[in-house]
C-alpha positions as CSV (number, residue, x, y, z in Angstrom):
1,X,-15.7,-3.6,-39.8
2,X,-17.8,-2.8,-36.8
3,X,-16.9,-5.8,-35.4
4,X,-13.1,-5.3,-35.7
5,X,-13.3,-1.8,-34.2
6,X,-15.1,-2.8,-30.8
7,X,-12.5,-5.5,-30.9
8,X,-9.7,-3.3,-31.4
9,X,-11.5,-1.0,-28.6
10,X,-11.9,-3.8,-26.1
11,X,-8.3,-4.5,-26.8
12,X,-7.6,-1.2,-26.1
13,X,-8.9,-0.8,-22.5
14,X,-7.6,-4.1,-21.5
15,X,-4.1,-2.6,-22.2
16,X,-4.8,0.3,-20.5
17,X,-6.1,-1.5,-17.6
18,X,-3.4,-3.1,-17.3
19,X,-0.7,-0.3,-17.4
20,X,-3.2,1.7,-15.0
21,X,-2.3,-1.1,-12.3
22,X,0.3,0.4,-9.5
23,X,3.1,-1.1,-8.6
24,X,2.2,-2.0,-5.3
25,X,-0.6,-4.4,-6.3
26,X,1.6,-6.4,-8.7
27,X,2.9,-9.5,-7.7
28,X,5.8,-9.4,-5.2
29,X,8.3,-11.6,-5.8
30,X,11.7,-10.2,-4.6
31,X,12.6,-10.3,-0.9
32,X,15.6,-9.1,0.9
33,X,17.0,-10.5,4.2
34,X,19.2,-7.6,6.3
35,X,20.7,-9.7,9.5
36,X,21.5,-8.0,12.8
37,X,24.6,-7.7,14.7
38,X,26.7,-10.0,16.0
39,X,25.9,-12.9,12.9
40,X,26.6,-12.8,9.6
41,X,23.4,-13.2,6.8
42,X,24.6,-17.1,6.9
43,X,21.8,-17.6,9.6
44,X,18.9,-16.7,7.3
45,X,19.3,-19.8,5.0
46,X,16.6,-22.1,6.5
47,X,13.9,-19.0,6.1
48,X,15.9,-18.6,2.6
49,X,15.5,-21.9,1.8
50,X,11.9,-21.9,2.1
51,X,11.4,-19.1,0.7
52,X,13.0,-19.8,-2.5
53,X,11.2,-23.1,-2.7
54,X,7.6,-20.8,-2.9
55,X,9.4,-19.2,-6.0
56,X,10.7,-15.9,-4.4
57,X,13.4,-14.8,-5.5
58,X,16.1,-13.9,-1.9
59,X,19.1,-11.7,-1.4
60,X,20.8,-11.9,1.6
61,X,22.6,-8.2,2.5
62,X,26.2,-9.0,4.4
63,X,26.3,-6.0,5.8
64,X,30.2,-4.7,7.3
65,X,28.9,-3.4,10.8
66,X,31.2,-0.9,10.5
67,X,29.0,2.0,10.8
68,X,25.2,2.9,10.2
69,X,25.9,4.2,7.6
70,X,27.9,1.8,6.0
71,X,25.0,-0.9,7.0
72,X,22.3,1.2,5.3
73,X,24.6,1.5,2.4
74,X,25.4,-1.8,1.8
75,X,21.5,-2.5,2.1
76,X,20.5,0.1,-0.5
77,X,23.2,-1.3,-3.4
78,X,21.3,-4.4,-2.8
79,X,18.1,-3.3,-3.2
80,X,19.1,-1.3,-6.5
81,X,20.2,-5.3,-7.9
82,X,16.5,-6.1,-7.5
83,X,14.1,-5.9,-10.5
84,X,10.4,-4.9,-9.2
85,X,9.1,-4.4,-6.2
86,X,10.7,-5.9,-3.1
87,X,9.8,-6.5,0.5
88,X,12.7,-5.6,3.2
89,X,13.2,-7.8,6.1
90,X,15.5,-7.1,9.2
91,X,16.2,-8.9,12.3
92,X,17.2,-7.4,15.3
93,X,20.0,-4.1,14.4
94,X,18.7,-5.0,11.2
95,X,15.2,-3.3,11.7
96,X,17.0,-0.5,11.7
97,X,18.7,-0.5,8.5
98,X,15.3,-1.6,7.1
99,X,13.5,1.8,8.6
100,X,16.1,3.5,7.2
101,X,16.6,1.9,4.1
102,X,13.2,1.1,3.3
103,X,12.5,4.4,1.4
104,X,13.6,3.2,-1.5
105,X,10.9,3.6,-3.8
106,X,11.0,-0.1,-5.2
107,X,10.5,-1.3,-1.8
108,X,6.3,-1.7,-1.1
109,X,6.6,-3.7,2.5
110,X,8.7,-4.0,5.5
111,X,9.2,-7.0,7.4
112,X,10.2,-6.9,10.9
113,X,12.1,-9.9,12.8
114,X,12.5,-9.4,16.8
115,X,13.6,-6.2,15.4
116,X,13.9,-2.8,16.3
117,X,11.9,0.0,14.5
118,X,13.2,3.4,15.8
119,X,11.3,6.4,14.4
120,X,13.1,9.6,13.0
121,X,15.6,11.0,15.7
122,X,15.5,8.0,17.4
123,X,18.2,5.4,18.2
124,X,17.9,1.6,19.4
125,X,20.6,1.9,22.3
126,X,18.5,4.5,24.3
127,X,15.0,3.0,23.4
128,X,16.4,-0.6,24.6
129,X,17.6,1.5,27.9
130,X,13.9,2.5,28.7
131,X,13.3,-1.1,28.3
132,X,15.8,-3.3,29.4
133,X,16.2,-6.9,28.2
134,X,17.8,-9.7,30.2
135,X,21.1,-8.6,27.9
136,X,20.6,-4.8,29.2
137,X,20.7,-5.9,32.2
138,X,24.0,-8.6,32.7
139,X,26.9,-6.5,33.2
140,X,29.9,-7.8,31.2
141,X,27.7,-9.3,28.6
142,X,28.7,-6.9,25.6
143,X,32.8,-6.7,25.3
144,X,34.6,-4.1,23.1
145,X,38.1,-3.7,21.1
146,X,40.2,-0.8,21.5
147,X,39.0,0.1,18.6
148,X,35.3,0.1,19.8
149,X,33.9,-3.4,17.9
150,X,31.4,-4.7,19.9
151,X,30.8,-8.9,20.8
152,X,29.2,-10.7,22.5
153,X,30.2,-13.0,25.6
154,X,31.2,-15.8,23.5
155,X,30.2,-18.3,27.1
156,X,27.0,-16.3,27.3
157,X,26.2,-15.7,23.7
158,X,24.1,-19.4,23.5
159,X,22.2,-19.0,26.6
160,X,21.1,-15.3,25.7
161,X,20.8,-15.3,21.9
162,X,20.3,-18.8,20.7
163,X,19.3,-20.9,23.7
164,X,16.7,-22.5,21.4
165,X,19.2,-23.6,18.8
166,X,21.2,-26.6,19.1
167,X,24.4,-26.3,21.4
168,X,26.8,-27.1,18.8
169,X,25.1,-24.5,16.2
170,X,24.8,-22.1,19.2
171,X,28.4,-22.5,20.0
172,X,29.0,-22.0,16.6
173,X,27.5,-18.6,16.0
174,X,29.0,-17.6,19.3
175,X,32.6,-18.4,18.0
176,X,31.8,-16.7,14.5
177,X,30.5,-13.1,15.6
178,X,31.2,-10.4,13.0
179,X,31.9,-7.8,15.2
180,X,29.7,-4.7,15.3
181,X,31.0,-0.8,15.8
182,X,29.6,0.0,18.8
183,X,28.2,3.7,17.0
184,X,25.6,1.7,15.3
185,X,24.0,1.7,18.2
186,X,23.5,5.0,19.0
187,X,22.9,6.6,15.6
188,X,20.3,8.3,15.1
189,X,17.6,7.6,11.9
190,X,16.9,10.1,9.5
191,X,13.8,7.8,8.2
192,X,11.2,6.0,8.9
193,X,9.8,4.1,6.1
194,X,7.5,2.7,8.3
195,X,4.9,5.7,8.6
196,X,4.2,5.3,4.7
197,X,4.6,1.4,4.3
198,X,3.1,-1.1,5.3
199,X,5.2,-3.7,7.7
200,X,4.7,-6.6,9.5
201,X,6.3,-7.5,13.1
202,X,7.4,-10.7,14.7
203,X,8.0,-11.2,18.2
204,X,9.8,-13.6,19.8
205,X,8.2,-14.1,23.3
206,X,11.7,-15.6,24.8
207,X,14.0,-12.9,23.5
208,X,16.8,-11.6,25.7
209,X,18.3,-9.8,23.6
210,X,15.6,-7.4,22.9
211,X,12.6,-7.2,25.1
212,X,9.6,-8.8,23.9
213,X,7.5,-5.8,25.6
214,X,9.6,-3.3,22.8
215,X,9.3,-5.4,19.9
216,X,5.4,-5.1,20.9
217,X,5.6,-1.6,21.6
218,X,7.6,-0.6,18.0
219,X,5.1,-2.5,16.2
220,X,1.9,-1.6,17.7
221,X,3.3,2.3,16.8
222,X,4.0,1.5,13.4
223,X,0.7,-0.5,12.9
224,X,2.3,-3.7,12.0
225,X,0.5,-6.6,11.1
226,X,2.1,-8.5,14.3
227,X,2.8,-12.2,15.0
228,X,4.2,-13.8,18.2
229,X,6.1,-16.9,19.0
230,X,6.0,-17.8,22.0
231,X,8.8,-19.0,24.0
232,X,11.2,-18.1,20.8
233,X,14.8,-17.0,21.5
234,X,16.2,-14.0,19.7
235,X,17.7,-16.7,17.0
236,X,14.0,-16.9,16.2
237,X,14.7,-16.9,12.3
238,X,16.8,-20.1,12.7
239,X,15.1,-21.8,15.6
240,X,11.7,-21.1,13.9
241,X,12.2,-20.6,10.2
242,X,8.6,-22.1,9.2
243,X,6.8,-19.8,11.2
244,X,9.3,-16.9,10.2
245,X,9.0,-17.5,6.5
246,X,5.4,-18.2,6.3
247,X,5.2,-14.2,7.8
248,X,7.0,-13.3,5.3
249,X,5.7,-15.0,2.3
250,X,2.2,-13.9,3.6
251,X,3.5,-10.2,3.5
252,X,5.0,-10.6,0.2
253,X,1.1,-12.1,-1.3
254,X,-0.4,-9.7,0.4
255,X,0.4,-7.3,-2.3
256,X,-1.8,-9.9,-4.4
257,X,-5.1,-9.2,-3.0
């Protein structure tokens, strides 16, 4: 009878210990891919396809580009399809929706891809003024509907975003653009999920897009665990999608340890 008590009290604990565990230390096995502007979420499938190889589980978020808002929406209906907790990734425009975004309580991680990472008030077009890229500083480069859609330069869109990619792929992209309201640009955050979780940072070290010495800057603020390629274009997650994956699958087991 003794016996079967202590067993019963062992058993007992163990449960407990288990239910005692917070969510952020369980296993993370949902990710979520937010692309920037210009390109659809069709450019994340070699990182995607690596990814889901590892056994993650990957939702690319098509987000319209027709306002912030809009972006962060579509972004947050995805994260509500995901069961458990989820790491956020964002390239480029995309880091903002992720800041933004990201406060969603099921997401434990952010993942930041040549990315900006505004803080609260803050917008990407006037921090990206204070430090121009190459793109900031070609007149001509950025064209806009009457309507105010943004595009790039579809002859300059392969030499300043995806000069690393191969020409026909670059040309590609160039000739596909989803075209982005140019208000994205200039809205201001009202979040910052970076101050309360943890992210990680990549830099490309040959963006034109968005200067290297930013992406450095935003991450060293926010404390990211930071990685740079060197040499990589702003199409880093296509051009380098080993590299870019491998940061992300290491943020994602991180929540192992």
């Amino acid at each position: 009878m003794n016996r079967c008590k202590a067993y019963l009290a062992i058993l007992a604990a163990l449960v407990f210990g288990a239910m005692a565990v917070p969510a952020s230390a369980t296993s993370v096995k949902n990710i979520v891919l937010v692309h920037g502007a210009w390109v659809d979420a069709s450019g994340w499938q070699p990182v995607y396809d690596i990814l889901t190889r590892e056994g993650f589980n990957v939702t690319m978020v098509q987000e319209p580009e027709t306002s912030f808002a809009d972006d962060v929406a579509a972004t947050k209906r995805v994260l509500d399809l995901q069961s458990g907790p989820t790491l956020l990734v964002g390239h480029s425009y995309g880091g903002s929706i992720i800041t933004e975004a990201g406060v969603q309580p099921n997401v434990v991680g952010l993942v930041y891809v040549a990315a900006h990472a505004p803080d609260i008030g803050e917008n990407e077009s006037a921090l990206g003024k204070q430090t121009p890229s190459v793109l900031g500083k070609t007149p001509g480069a950025v064209h806009a509907t009457p309507d105010q859609m943004t595009y790039l330069d579809p002859a300059l869109f392969p030499t300043l975003f995806a000069p690393d990619l191969p020409p026909r792929r670059a040309q590609f992209a160039a000739r596909s653009q989803l075209l982005t309201a140019a208000t994205v640009f200039s809205t201001p955050l009202t979040a910052a999920a970076w101050k309360t979780k943890p992210s990680w940072g990549i830099v490309a070290g040959g963006d034109q897009i968005i200067n290297p010495d930013l992406e450095r800057w935003y991450y060293h603020r926010a404390r990211s665990h930071t990685t740079e390629i060197k040499g990589a274009s702003h199409a880093v997650y296509e051009s380098h999608p080993q590299e870019v994956a491998a940061v992300i699958a290491e943020a994602a087991r991180s929540f192992d340890k």
